[in-house]
C-alpha positions, 0 to 999 in steps of 0.5 A: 557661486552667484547664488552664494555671493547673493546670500552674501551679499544679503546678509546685513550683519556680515563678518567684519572686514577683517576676517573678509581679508584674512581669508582672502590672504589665506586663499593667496597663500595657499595658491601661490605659496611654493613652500608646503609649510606655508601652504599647511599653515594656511590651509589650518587657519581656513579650517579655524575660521570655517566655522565661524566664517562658513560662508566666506571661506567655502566662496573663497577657499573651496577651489583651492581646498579642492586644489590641495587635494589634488596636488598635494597628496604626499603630505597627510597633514594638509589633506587632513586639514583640508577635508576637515575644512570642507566637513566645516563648510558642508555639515549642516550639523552646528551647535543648536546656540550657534544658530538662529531660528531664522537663519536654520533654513539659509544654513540648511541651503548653505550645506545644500549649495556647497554640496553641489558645487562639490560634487559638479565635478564627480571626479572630487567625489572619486578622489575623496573615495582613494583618500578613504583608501588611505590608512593614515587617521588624520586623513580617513577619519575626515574623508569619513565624515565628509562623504556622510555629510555630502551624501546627507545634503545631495543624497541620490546624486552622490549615490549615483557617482559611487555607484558608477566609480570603479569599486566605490562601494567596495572601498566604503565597506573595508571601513567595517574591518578598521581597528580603530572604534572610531572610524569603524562607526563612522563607517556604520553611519556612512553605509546608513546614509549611502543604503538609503533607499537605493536598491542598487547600492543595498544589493552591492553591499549586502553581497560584499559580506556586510551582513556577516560583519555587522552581526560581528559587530553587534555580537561583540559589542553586547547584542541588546546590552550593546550601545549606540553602535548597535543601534546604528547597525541595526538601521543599517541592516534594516536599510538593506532588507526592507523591501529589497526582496533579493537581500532578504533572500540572501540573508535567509540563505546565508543562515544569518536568522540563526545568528538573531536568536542570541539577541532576544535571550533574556534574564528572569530578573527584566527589572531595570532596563536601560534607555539604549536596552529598550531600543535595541531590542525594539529595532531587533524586533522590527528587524525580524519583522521586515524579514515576515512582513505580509507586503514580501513576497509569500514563498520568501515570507514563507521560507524565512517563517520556517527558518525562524521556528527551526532555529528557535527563534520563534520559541525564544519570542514567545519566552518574552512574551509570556516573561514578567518585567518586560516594559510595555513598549517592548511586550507590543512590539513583540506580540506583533512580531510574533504575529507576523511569524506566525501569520499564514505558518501552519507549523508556526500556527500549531507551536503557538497553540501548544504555549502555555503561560507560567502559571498555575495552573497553566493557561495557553498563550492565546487565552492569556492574550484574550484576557489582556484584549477584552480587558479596558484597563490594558494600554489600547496599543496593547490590546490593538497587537493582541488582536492582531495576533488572534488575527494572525493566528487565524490567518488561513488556519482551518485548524485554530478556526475549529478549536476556537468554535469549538469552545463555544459549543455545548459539547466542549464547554467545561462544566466545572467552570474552573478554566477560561476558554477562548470562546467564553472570554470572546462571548465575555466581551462581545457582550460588556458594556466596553465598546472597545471589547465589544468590537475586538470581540466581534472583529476576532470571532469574525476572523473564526468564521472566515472562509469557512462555511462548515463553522458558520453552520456550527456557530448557529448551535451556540446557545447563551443563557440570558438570565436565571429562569429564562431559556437560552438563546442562540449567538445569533439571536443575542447578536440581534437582540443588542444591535436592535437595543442601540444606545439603550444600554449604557456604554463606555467608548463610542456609541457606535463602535458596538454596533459596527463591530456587531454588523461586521460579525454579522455580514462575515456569518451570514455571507457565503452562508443560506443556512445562516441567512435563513436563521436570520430571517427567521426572527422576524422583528430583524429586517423591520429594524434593518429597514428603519435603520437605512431609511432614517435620516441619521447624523453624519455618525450613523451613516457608516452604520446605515451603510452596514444595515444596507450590506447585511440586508443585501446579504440576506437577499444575496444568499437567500436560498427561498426557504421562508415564504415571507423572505423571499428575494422578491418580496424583500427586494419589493420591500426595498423599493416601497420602504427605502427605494432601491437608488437610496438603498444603493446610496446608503450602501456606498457609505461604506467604501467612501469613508475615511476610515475604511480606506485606512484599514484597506491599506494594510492587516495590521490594526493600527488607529490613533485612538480608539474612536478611529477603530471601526474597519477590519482589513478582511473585511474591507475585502468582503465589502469590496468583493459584494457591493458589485453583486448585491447592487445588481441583485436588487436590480433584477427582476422576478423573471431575471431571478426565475432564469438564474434559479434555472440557470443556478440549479442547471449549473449545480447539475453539471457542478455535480457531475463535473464534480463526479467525473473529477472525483473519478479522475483524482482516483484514477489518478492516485492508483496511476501514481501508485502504479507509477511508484510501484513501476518504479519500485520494480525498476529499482529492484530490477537495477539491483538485481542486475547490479547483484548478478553483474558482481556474481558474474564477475566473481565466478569470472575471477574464480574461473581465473583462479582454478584455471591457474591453480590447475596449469601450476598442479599440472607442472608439479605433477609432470615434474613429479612424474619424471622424477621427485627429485629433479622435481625438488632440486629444480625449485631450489634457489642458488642460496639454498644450493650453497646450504647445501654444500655447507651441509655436505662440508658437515657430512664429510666431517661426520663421515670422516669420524665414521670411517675411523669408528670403522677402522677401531672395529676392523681391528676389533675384527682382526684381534677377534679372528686370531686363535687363543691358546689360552683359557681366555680371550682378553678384549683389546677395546674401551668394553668390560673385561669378561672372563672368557672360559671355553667354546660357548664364549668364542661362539658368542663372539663369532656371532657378534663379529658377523652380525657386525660384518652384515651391517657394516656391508649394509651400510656399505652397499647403501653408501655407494648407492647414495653417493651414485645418486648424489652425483647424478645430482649434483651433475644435474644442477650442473654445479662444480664437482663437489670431491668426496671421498669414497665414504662420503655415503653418508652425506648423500642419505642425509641430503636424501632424507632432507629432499624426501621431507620437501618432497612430502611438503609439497604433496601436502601443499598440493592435497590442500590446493586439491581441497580448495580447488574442490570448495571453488568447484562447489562455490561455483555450483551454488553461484550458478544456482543464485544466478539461474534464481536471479534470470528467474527473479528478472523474467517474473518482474519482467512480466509483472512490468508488462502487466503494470504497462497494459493494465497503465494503458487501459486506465489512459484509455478510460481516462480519455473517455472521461476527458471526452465526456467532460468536453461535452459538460464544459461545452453546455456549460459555456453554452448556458454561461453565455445565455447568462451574460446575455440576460445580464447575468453575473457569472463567476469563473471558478469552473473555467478555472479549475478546467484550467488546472485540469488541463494543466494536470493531463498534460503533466500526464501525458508527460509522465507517460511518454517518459515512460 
């Protein structure tokens, strides 16, 4: 406050006492008044005036502004009008002609000091998070902008009172999810300001859905046609993945990289981009670029690079890159963003080898890229990403290296010349007369030989042909031919830019390389010239280069294996020290590490440089020279008898190198059959579970058809018995009550019938008695419904008489089997111990029918139980073959049981040879260490792969032995 009255008080062109007056009336009113409209109203006029008079009424106003918030909650009117005053007095955001260019710094500590007034009591802040809360917009709209203007002047300190506010960050993201456009943005704009460089507070919102919604956003408002407010989500979204590791995780866990792709589908017609097109596209770019940058950590680049080419992002990347009409700006940042998708992705790596441009006829990618590299008239931005890409590309790609090299080898040059390979166009440009090409060209095949020995040694078979009638020459040798020709040939760009892409090539080529050192030596006129080189005493310009002549001399001596008698490491280091001195040699070589522009190009992969003259160091090989001035500085310092020793030592190292390597090899094999036995152990178990598995469910059948038969037997057993003792109790035992009373239904019906047989009966007793009497006359008239027939004499009463007794004979027949039926029937009938059923003495008739009825259910259950019989018979042989399949599974078992034994015995013989080896590799390392402490007491630098890789040995036979106790 005292701070503020003194800017007040300093101000000679002050407002006038009028204004002073009616705020301080105002700052009364709206203390003292009782009547809220009064207070409304006065709290409206300080918000007119809190522009113009911002320094008068954020002395004066602020404690009672801070006041009406604090009491006067109910009326949204007022809290409105308040923050808004409060917006007024903090934002430092006024109209440019509102603003005098000496008075921009004293607003800027205006806004600054208000700020801190505010939020000195953090409770102001946490009750401007519950106004945010509130849907009303003449409230939450302001609270908005109020929040975003403190967090603008005092920004880590308000981040760390919403930080600590109960779900302070949560109440700021339901702004996302507002209806209203306005408020929605705003809201954008606030998270922006609130993310900025806070962990913390990035991790909260990330994991309160932000990412889901503002890809929402994007989406509907148009991806890459969208306007501001796309762009406005895409900071945001870049403020809560770069460099936060756990939210890139999370973003490539929450498939949110699938959702990027949409945003790069372009149209075939690209003419005619917008202003706003161009830079949200250029924002999408960048935003998949933090997602793979080199700085991330590699598993977490790794995952996100793979996730890219499984969504087809990557794919849609190179669609724009190989498009027509894409602006300039947006075609190097995608070329970038391809590069570091790729960069160290062999999966990546191999789809981009396989993109081929549209034309005819169709070229690859990358040869089309090397044509825009080498080619002078290309923006310098342009070719800087190319180059970058081919670097990429390259980056631990064994693979892309050999396809490269092998372009330029005479075996695989095309004859007919009708296609452009990438060897051609980098041999193209390492020899034209742009400096600029000649280095993008040198620094591009160095990147081909780097960290592979087997591709220096094949470079050395490139021959060039110079000129018409002269032979050919080696790369090498061209390479020594320009670089010993200085300024002599006429070039565009920087004089020395060619030579220093030239030695760069030069010392990647010849490092970790005798065969190609000795291919150096071998033309004599190159270490003369090396040596005047670091001997002069050049300009400022040519010492960088000087420097480059001391590190590729120290190379040739480094890696010197002595095969030219003349070169040998002691005669060039005596030369060293006559022509050069070996304290100016190691000067000259330190002019490398201490320039400026090395320590740039250290800093990061990407070449980036203001203009071309800058563009002297590659990044890789700020390593290589960091990795060889230690070494080749205590090379030239040793002695003959120094460097005798480290040939013994060398050669006695190589000896134990070989056998190590021998005994190593022996273990990789042993290893690989123990890892096939283990599958094959394995194999066998898993083939064992099945098979007991298979027998289990064969058991538990036979145990259910055991059950099966047992019961199918105890039910056959009963009917046999009940068969046995009489069919027909048998048969009425299984009847049920309602067929008992079909039954007396059915004898009802039998008696009606016997009834009418009775009468039938009765027509032919009097048939009978009307036959018996005698007839005088001629003839016997028959008193029936039959035909009368003349009757003449003896024959016909003969005939009559026989029909009268075979009647007689049936009807007794049918009689005597009447009374048996119905004395069957009443046996029945008091077996089922019914209710006497009356029937007649010539019921008979009835009890057949029932007989018959009883005899047809009996022959139904036979049948039922012949069937039962063949089934039972079918369960027995089922049960037969069973066996037969569970005595072949024992068999199958006791064979692998066997086989597991063998695999065990023959698994335990292995280890037992393994530990002798082990054994025998103890005693190598120990003369080994042994003979490494002789060399570091003679001063001998002695390099620490081997003790490495018994680190990993070690590491390898405890993951044995683990693997074989689990055994």
């Amino acid at each position: 406050m005292n701070f503020l009255r003194g800017v007040m008080g300093a101000q000679s062109a002050g407002p006038q006492p009028s204004g002073a007056e009616t705020i301080q009336k105002l700052c009364d009113r709206v203390a003292s008044s009782t009547l809220l409209d009064d207070r409304r109203d006065a709290v409206r006029a300080l918000k007119s005036l809190s522009k113009k008079y911002r320094l008068e009424v954020g002395i004066q106003a602020m404690p009672h502004l801070i006041h009406v918030l604090q009491t006067d909650r109910s009326d949204s009117e007022i809290i409105g009008y308040a923050l808004d005053t409060l917006y007024n007095i903090i934002s430092n955001d006024l109209e440019e002609e509102e603003q005098e260019e000496n008075s921009q710094k004293q607003v800027e500590d205006l806004g600054s000091q208000f700020t801190e007034i505010f939020i000195k009591q953090h409770e102001n802040v946490t009750l401007l998070l519950t106004y945010l809360e509130e849907f009303d917009f003449q409230v939450r709209w302001p609270g908005v902008k109020l929040l975003t203007a403190l967090l603008k002047q005092q920004g880590p300190q308000v981040q760390q009172i919403i930080l600590v506010s109960p779900m302070g960050v949560s109440r700021l993201m339901d702004l996302l999810a507002d209806s209203r456009e306005v408020i929605r943005n705003d809201g954008v704009l606030l998270l922006q300001q609130l993310t900025r460089s806070n962990a913390a507070i990035q991790k909260i919102v990330a994991f309160e859905n932000a990412f889901e919604r503002l890809l929402d956003i994007i989406t509907e408002e148009g991806n890459s046609d969208g306007g501001i407010v796309v762009e406005d989500c895409l900071l945001l979204l870049q403020n809560l993945l770069k460099n936060n590791n756990s939210n890139q995780n999370f973003f490539k866990e929450g498939s949110y990289i699938q959702r990027m792709k949409p945003w790069f589908e372009v149209s075939d017609d690209n003419a005619g981009w917008s202003a706003q097109k161009v830079t949200n596209l250029h924002l999408m770019l960048q935003l998949v670029r933090v997602l793979v940058s080199p700085t991330n950590p590699p598993g977490a680049t790794s995952s996100c690079q793979k996730a890219m080419f499984h969504c087809g992002l990557l794919q849609q990347l190179c669609t724009i890159l190989m498009a027509t009409g894409v602006p300039a700006d947006i075609l190097t940042e995608t070329i970038n963003t391809v590069s570091e998708v790729i960069r160290g992705c062999q999966i990546n790596q191999d789809y981009f080898a396989s993109v081929n441009a549209p034309s005819n006829p169709p070229r690859p990618a990358i040869v089309v890229l090397l044509m825009s590299m080498v080619n002078e008239r290309q923006p310098f931005v342009l070719r800087c990403a190319v180059l970058y890409c081919f670097q990429c590309f390259l980056y631990k790609n064994q693979k892309g290296q050999g396809e490269i090299v092998s372009t330029l080898l005479p075996s695989t040059i095309d004859a007919t010349g009708n296609s452009v390979s990438a060897g051609q166009l980098l041999c193209g440009g390492l020899f034209s007369t742009d400096s600029l090409s000649n280095w993008c060209a040198a620094v591009a095949l160095a990147h081909a030989l780097q960290e592979n020995a087997t591709l220096k040694e094949q470079l050395l078979r490139v021959q060039l042909a110079t000129s018409i009638g002269n032979p050919p020459v080696s790369l090498l040798q061209q390479c020594t031919n320009i670089l010993s020709q200085g300024d002599k040939i006429d070039r565009r760009g920087s004089k020395v830019q060619t030579r220093v892409g030239l030695l760069m090539l030069l010392c990647t080529w010849l490092s970790n390389c005798p065969i190609a050192v000795t291919h150096f030596l071998h033309n004599s006129a190159n270490i003369p010239f090396l040596t005047g080189q670091i001997a002069e005493n050049l300009g400022e310009e040519e010492q960088l280069v000087q420097g480059l002549c001391a590190l590729l001399l120290g190379i040739s001596i480094y890696y010197n294996d002595n095969s030219l008698e003349n070169y040998k490491k002691e005669k060039l280091k005596q030369l060293i020290e006559k022509r050069i001195g070996k304290e100016n040699f190691i000067e000259k070589l330190g002019f490398i590490s201490k320039h400026e522009f090395y320590s740039r190009a250290a800093q990061k992969p990407q070449p980036t440089f203001s203009s071309p003259d800058h563009m002297m160091f590659d990044h890789e090989f700020t390593k290589l020279v960091k990795e060889l001035e230690g070494v080749i500085t205590k090379a030239v310092y040793k002695s003959s008898e120094e460097d005798k020793k480290e040939e013994e030592v060398k050669k006695s190292l190589e000896q134990h190198d070989n056998i190590v390597t021998h005994y190593k090899n022996v273990i990789r094999v042993q290893d690989q059959e123990l890892e096939e036995l283990k599958k094959q152990v394995e194999s066998l178990k898993m083939q064992n579970e099945q098979f007991q598995t298979t027998i289990t469910q064969q058991v538990s059948q036979i145990q259910q058809h055991k059950d099966q038969y047992n019961l199918l037997k105890v039910q056959l057993g009963k009917e046999n018995q009940h068969h046995t003792s009489h069919s027909d109790v048998a048969q009425m035992n299984g009847v049920q009550p309602e067929d008992i009373s079909k039954l007396r239904d059915e004898i009802e019906e039998w008696k009606r019938k016997l009834e009418l047989l009775q009468e039938q009966l009765k027509e032919k007793d009097s048939l009978i008695e009307t036959l018996k009497l005698p007839s005088i006359e001629g003839g016997t008239t028959e008193q029936s419904s039959q035909t009368n027939k003349p009757s003449g004499g003896p024959d016909a009463d003969n005939e009559l008489y026989k029909e009268v007794e075979t009647l007689r004979s049936k009807i007794q027949s049918q009689s005597s089997d009447i009374n048996k039926l119905q004395t069957e029937n009443h046996e029945l009938l008091q077996k089922l111990s019914l209710t006497p059923v009356p029937v007649s003495g010539d019921g008979g008739t009835v009890v057949v029918s029932k007989t018959a009825d009883l005899d047809g259910r009996l022959s139904t259950l036979l049948q039922e139980t012949k069937e039962l019989k063949n089934e039972l018979t079918a369960l027995n042989e089922e049960k037969a073959s069973l066996k037969l399949q569970l005595d072949s599974s024992n068999s199958t078992v006791a064979i692998l049981q066997n086989e597991k034994s063998k695999l065990q015995q023959e698994l335990a013989e292995s280890k037992k040879e393994q530990d002798d080896l082990l054994v025998l590799l103890a005693d190598q390392d120990q003369k080994i260490i042994a003979l490494k402490n002789k060399l570091k007491e003679l001063g001998e630098p002695v390099e620490d792969e081997d003790d490495t890789e018994s680190g990993d040995q070690g590491e390898d036979d405890e993951e044995e032995d683990g693997e074989e106790e689990e055994d």
